[in-house]
C-alpha positions as a printed Julia matrix, in Angstrom:
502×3 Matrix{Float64}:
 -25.56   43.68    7.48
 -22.29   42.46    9.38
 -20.55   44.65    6.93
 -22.88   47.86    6.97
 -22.7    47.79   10.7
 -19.62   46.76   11.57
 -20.59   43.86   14.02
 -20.78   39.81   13.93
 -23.76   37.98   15.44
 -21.86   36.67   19.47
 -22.45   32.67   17.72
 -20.05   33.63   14.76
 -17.52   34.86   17.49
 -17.61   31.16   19.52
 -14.74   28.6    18.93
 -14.35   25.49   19.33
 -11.1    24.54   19.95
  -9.59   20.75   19.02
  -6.01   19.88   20.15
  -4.84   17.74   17.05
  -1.52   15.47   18.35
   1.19   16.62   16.06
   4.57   14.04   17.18
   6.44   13.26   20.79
   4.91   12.71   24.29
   1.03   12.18   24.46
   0.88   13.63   27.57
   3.14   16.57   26.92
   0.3    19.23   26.06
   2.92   21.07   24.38
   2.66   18.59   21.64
  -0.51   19.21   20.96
  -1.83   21.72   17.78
  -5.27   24.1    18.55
  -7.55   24.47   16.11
 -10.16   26.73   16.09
 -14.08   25.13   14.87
 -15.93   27.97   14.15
 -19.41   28.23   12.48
 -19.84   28.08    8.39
 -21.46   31.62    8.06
 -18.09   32.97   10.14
 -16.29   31.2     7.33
 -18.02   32.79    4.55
 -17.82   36.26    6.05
 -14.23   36.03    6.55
 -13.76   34.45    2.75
 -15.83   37.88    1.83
 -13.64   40.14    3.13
 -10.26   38.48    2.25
  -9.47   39.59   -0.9
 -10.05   43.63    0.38
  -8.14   42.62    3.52
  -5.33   41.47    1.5
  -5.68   43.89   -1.51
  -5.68   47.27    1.12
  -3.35   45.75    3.36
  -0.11   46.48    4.19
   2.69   45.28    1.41
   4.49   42.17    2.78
   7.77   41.49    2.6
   9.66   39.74   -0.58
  10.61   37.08    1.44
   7.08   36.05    3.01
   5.83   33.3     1.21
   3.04   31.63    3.59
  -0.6    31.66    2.39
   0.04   33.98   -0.3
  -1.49   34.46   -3.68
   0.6    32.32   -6.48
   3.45   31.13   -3.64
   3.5    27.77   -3.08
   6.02   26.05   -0.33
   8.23   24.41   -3.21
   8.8    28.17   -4.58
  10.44   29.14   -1.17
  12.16   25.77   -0.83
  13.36   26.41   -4.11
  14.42   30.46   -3.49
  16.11   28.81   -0.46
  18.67   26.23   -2.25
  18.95   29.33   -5.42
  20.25   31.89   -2.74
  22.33   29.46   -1.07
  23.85   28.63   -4.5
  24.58   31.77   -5.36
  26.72   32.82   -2.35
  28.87   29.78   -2.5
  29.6    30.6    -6.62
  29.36   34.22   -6.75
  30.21   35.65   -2.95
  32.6    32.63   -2.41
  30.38   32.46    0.81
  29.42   29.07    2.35
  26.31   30.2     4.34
  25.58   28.59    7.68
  21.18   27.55    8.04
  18.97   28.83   11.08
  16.1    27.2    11.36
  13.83   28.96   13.73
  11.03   28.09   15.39
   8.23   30.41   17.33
   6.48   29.2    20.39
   2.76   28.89   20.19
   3.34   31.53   17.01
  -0.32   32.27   15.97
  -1.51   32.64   20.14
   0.78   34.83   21.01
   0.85   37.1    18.39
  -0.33   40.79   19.64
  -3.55   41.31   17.91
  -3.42   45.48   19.21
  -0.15   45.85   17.23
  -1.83   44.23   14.03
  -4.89   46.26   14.12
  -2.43   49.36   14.77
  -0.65   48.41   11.81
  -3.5    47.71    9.32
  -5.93   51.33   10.53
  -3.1    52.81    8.31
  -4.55   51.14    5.41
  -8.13   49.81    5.64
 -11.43   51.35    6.06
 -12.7    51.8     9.6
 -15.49   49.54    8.54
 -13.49   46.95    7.95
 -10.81   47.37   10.72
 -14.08   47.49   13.44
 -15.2    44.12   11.77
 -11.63   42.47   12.47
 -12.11   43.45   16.06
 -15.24   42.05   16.74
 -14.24   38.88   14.66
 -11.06   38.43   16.87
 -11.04   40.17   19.85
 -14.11   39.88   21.24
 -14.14   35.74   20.81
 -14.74   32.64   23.4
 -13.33   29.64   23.25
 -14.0    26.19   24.59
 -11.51   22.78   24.56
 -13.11   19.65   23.23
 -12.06   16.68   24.68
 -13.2    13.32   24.84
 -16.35   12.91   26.84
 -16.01   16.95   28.44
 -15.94   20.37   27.09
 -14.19   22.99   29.13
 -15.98   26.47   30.07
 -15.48   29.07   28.04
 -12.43   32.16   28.27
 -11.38   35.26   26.31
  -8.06   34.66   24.86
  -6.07   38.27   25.44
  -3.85   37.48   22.65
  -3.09   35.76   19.31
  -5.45   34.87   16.72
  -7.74   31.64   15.99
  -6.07   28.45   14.18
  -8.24   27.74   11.85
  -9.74   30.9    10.48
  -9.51   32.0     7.19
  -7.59   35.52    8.44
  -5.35   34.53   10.37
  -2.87   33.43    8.28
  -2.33   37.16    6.71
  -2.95   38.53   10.19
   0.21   36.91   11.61
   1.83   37.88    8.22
   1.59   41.19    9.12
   2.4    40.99   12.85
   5.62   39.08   11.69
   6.4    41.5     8.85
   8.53   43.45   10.3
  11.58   41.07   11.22
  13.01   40.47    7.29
  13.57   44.56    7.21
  15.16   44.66   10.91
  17.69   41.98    9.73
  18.65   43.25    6.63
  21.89   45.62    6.27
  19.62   47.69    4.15
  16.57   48.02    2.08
  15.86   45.92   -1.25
  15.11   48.09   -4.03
  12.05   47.09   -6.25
  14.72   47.21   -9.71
  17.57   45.71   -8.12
  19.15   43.13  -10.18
  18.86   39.39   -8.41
  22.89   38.93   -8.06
  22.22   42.51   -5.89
  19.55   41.25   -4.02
  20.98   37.97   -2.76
  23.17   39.54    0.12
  20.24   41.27    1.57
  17.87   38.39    1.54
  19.54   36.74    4.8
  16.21   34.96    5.66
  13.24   33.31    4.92
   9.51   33.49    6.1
   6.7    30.83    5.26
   4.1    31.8     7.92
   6.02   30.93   11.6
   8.68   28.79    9.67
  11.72   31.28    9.77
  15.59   30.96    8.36
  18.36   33.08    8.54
  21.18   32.26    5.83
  23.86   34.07    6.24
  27.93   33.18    6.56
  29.16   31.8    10.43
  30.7    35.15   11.24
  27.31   37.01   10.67
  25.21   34.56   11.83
  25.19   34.82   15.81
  24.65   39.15   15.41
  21.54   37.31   13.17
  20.53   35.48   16.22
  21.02   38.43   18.36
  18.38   40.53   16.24
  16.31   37.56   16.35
  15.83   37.85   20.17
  15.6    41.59   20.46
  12.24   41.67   17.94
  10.83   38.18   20.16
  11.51   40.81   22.96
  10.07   43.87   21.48
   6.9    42.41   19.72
   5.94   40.14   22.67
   6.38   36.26   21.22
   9.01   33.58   22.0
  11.69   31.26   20.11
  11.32   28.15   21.06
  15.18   27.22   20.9
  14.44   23.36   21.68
  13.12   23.09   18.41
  15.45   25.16   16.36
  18.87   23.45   14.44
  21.75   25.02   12.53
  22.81   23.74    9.44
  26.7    24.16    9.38
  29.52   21.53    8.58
  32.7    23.73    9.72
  35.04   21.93   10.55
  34.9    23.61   13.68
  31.41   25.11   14.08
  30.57   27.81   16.02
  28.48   27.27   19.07
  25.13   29.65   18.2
  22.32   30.28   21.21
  19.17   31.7    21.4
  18.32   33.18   24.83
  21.95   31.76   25.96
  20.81   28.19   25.04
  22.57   26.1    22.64
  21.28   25.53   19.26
  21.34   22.02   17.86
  23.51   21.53   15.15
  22.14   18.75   12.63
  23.2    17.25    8.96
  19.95   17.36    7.53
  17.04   19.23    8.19
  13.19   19.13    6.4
  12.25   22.36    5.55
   8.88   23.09    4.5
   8.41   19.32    3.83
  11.62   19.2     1.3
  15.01   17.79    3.22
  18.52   20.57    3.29
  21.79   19.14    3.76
  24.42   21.37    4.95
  24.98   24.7     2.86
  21.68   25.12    0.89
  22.23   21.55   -1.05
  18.76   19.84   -1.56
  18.68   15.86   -0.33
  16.86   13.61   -2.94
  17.66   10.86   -1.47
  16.35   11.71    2.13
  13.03   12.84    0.01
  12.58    9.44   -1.75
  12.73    8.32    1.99
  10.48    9.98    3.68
   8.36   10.59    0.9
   8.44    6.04    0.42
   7.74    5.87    3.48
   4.56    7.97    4.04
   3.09    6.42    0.6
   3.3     2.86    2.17
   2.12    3.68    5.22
  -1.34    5.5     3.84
  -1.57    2.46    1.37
  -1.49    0.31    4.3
  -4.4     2.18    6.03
  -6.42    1.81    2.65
  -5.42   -1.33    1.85
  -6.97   -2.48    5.08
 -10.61   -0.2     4.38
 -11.23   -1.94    0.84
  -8.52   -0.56   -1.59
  -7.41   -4.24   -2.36
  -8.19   -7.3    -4.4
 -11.39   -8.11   -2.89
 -12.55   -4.95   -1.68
 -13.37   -1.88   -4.07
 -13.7    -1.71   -7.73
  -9.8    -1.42   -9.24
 -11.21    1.43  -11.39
 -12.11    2.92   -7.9
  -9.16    1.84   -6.08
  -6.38    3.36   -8.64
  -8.61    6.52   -8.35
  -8.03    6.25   -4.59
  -3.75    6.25   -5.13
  -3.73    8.8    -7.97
  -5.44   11.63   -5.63
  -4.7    10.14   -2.18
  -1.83    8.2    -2.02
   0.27    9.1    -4.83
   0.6    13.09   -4.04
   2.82   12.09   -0.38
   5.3    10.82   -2.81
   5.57   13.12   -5.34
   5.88   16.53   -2.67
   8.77   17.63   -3.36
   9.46   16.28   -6.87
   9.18   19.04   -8.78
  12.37   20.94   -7.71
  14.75   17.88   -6.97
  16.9    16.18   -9.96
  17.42   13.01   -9.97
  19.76    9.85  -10.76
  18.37    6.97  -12.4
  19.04    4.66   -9.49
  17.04    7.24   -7.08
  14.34    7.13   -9.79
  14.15    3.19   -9.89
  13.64    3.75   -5.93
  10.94    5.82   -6.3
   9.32    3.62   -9.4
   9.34    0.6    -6.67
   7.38    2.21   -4.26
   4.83    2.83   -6.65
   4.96   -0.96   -8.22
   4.63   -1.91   -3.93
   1.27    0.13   -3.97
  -0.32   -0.92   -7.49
   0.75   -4.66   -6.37
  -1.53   -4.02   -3.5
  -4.6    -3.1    -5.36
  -4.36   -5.74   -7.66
  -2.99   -8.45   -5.45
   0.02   -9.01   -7.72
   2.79  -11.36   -6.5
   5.95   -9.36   -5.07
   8.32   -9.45   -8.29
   5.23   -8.91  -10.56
   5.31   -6.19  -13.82
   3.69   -3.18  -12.93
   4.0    -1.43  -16.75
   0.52   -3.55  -17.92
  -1.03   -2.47  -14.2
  -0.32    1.35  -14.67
  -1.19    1.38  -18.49
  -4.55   -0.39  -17.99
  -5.83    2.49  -15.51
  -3.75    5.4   -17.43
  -1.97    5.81  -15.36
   2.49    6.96  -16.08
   5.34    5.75  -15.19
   7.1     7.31  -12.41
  10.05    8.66  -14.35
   7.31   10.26  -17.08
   5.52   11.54  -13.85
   8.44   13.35  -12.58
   9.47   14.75  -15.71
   5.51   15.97  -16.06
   5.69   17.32  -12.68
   8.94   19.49  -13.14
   7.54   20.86  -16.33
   4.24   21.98  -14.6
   6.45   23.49  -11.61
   8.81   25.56  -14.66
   5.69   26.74  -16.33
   4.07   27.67  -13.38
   7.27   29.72  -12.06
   7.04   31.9   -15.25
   3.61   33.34  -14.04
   4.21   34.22  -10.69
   3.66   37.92   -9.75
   5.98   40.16  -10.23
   6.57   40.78   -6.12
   7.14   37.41   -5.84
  10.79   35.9    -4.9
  11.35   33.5    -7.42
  10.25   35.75  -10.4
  12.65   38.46   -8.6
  15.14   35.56   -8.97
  14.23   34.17  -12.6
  16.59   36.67  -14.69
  19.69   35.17  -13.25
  18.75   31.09  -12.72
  17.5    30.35  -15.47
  20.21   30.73  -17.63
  23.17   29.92  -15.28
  24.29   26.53  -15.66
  24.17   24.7   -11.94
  21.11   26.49  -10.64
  18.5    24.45  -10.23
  15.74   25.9   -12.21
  18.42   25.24  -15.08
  18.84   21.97  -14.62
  15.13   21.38  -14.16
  14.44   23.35  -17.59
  16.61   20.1   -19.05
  13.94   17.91  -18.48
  13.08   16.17  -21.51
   9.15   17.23  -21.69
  10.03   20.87  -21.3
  13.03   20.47  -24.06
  10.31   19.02  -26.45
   7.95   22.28  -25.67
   8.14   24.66  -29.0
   8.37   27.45  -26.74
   9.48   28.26  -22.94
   8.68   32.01  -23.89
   6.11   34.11  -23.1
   4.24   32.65  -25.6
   3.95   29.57  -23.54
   0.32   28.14  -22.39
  -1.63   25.9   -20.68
  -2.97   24.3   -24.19
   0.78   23.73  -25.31
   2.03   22.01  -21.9
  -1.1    19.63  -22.42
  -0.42   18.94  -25.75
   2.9    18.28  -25.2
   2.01   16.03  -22.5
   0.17   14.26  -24.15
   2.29   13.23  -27.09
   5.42   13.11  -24.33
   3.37    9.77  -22.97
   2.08    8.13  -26.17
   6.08    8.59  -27.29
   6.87    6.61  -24.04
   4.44    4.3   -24.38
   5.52    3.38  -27.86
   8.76    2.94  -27.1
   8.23    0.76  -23.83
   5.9    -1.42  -26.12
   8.58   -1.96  -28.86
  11.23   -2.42  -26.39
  10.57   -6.43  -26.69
  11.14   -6.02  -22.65
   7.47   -5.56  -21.54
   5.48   -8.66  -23.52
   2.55   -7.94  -21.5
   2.96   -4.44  -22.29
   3.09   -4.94  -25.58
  -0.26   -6.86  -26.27
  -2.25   -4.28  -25.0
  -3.71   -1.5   -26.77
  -1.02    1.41  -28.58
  -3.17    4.75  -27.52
  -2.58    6.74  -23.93
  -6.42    6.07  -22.49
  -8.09    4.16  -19.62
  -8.8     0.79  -20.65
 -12.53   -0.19  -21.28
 -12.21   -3.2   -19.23
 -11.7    -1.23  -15.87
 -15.73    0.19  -16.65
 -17.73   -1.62  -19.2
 -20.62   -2.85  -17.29
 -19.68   -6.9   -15.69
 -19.65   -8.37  -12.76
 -17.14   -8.39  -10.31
 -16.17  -12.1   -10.73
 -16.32  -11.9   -14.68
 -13.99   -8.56  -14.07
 -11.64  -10.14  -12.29
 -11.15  -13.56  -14.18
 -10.74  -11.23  -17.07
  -8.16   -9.93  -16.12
  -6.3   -12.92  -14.35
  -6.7   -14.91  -17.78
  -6.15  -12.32  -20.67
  -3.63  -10.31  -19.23
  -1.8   -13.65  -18.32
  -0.21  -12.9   -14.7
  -1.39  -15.37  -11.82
  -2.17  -18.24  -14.46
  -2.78  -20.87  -11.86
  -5.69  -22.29  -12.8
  -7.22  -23.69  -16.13
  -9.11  -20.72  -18.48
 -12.55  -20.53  -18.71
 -14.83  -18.63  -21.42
 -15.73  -15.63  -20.58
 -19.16  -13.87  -22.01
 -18.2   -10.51  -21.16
């Protein structure tokens, strides 16, 4: 009916808006997020009606990434450090970073110039439905204990709906073409491309890459579409990434840009020039893992709390994911990868209440779970396979031709990853049943060889084959669980064995 007529019941079109704290002053308001509550049949409406929104649309841009079909936030990360390398080895160019940031992006976009823009594509049907989903909408602030009165917002669109995402897409889309010298051609070979593609859109999170001497006319462009399209930088929260030996001062507005020596981008760390920062990602990455463990640790995921079955279960698809963002695209040294390994050891320790310097490899193998070096390697290989079914509009595949076979790009050094090597095809060939076979003998090789080592004796008394082990979920109790595992797998002997009738 809301389709056939063009109209949404006045409940669907009531928000609820939360401000969620994001970092800095409490009391600065400005550091607070909106998002939008709206009702579960709005949802499913808008979920209806976003594939033939985004299907009839208009085309976006090569270089907008954010909330699209097969693009992920590594694959721009990635396109970013792949351009950047190939204007410092084929243009001779080191580029200089913007990282730009919109104020209040998704409020103040101008919801008449998006609806202009998309009645040149979609149905009136559908274009009369977008208005009444966003235009004619009331809103109301929850906070503790009161709940303002309710106002029409005259611009931008809800945080937290489905739509909005590609909404802003296209009210944004716009500002790659007005910065570029000239247009990209669809057949344009990548080496081509790479001088055109001076920046970089994942939803509101914008960079310009370009050399220092072209950067500030960047800048300048930057501030005449804010001006023309009705939104704001916000140039208290944009850096440069430049280490000139004399930098350039660059402004936004006629204030100052910061100029930094690292910067996270789309949750993956830039040093100067394009160069990824492992080491600032094992960091961070460290970091948030311990922190989340610590939260959980204190809720039940420890010794005497939940089941270790149900607590490893807890780090694999909670905890573990915070440190492995980023992963995928980053190479890395053996000593960074030790770093990485002893985060995880701190965090299986935990659940099983492990002394400090205790051997993790008997922990991880008993609840199948891999070491972290395995994991990475598994991790890149997933990323490579994935890149070679992206969509032909998409960036990376655009940029596929030329890095993967160029020594020094990075999607050539990940392809040296030793699961990928042992694939007997990277073709187009290549499928899912393969990479999981592959995996799967890639771990019961490692396993094998850690067990034969001699280094791992605990290791290498337990069972040869890549599977959870029984004793984690054959029926017992919890005491008879745990004293099994105290005695037989011999760490914490300090007390005399006793049988056990398990």
């Amino acid at each position: 009916m809301c389709w056939a007529w063009s109209y949404v019941p006045q409940t669907w079109r009531i928000a609820q808006v939360i401000p969620i704290y994001k970092k800095g002053s409490p009391s600065d308001p400005g550091n607070y997020r909106p998002i939008s509550l709206t009702t579960i049949f709005r949802k499913i409406l808008e979920r209806c009606i976003q594939h033939i929104l985004q299907t009839d649309g208009p085309p976006l841009d090569i270089a907008q990434g954010g909330f699209r079909e097969s693009r992920s936030a590594l694959d721009q990360a990635l396109c970013l450090t792949e351009i950047s390398h190939i204007l410092r080895t084929h243009y001779q160019v080191k580029p200089v970073l913007a990282f730009l940031d919109i104020k209040s992006a998704y409020d103040t976009s101008n919801r008449s110039f998006v609806c202009d823009t998309l009645s040149r594509y979609v149905s009136s049907p559908l274009l009369n439905l977008l208005r009444w989903l966003f235009d004619d909408v009331q809103i109301e602030i929850l906070l503790p204990n009161t709940t303002s009165r309710r106002f029409h917002p005259k611009t931008g669109v809800l945080q937290g709906s489905i739509l909005s995402p590609y909404l802003y897409s296209v009210y944004i889309n716009q500002l790659p073409a007005q910065l570029r010298p000239q247009a990209i051609i669809t057949d344009m070979w990548p080496l081509e491309t790479i001088p055109l593609l001076n920046c970089l859109l994942y939803a509101d999170d914008v960079v310009l890459i370009a050399e220092c001497t072209t950067m500030t006319a960047l800048l300048r462009k930057c501030e005449e579409h804010s001006l023309q399209m009705g939104y704001q930088w916000n140039p208290s929260k944009c850096v440069i990434l430049d280490n000139q030996l004399e930098p350039i001062p660059y402004t936004i507005y006629n204030q100052a840009l910061p100029q930094v020596t690292s910067f996270v981008y789309l949750g993956v760390p830039f040093k100067p020039e394009g160069y990824l920062d492992p080491d600032e990602l094992i960091r961070r990455n460290s970091s948030k893992e311990l922190a989340t463990m610590n939260v959980l640790k204190s809720i039940g995921i420890n010794p005497s709390g939940f089941s270790r079955l149900l607590s490893t279960r807890f780090y694999a698809h909670i905890v573990r994911p915070q440190l492995e963002y980023g992963l995928a695209i980053n190479r890395f040294t053996n000593t960074q990868l030790k770093s990485i390994e002893d985060a995880q050891d701190t965090c299986i320790r935990k659940i099983y209440g492990a002394r400090g310097n205790a051997s993790t490899k008997m922990m991880l193998h008993l609840a199948k779970l891999p070491l972290r070096a395995d994991r990475v390697h598994i991790l890149q290989t997933q990323f490579l396979y994935r890149s070679l079914r992206l969509p032909d509009d998409a960036l990376l595949c655009r940029l596929l031709p030329h890095i993967r076979h160029i020594r020094g790009h990075q999607w050539f050094l990940l392809s040296k990853t030793p699961l990928w090597q042992s694939l007997p095809s990277t073709g187009e060939e290549l499928d899912k049943h393969m990479i999981k076979t592959a995996k799967k003998r890639f771990l019961q090789q490692s396993l094998e060889k850690h067990q034969q080592s001699g280094h791992y004796k605990l290791l290498s008394s337990c069972r040869r084959s890549v599977s959870l082990d029984p004793t984690l979920w054959l029926p017992m109790s919890y005491a008879e669980r745990s004293r099994f595992h105290t005695q037989t797998r011999h760490y914490l002997p300090q007390y005399a064995p006793t049988p056990l009738y398990a």
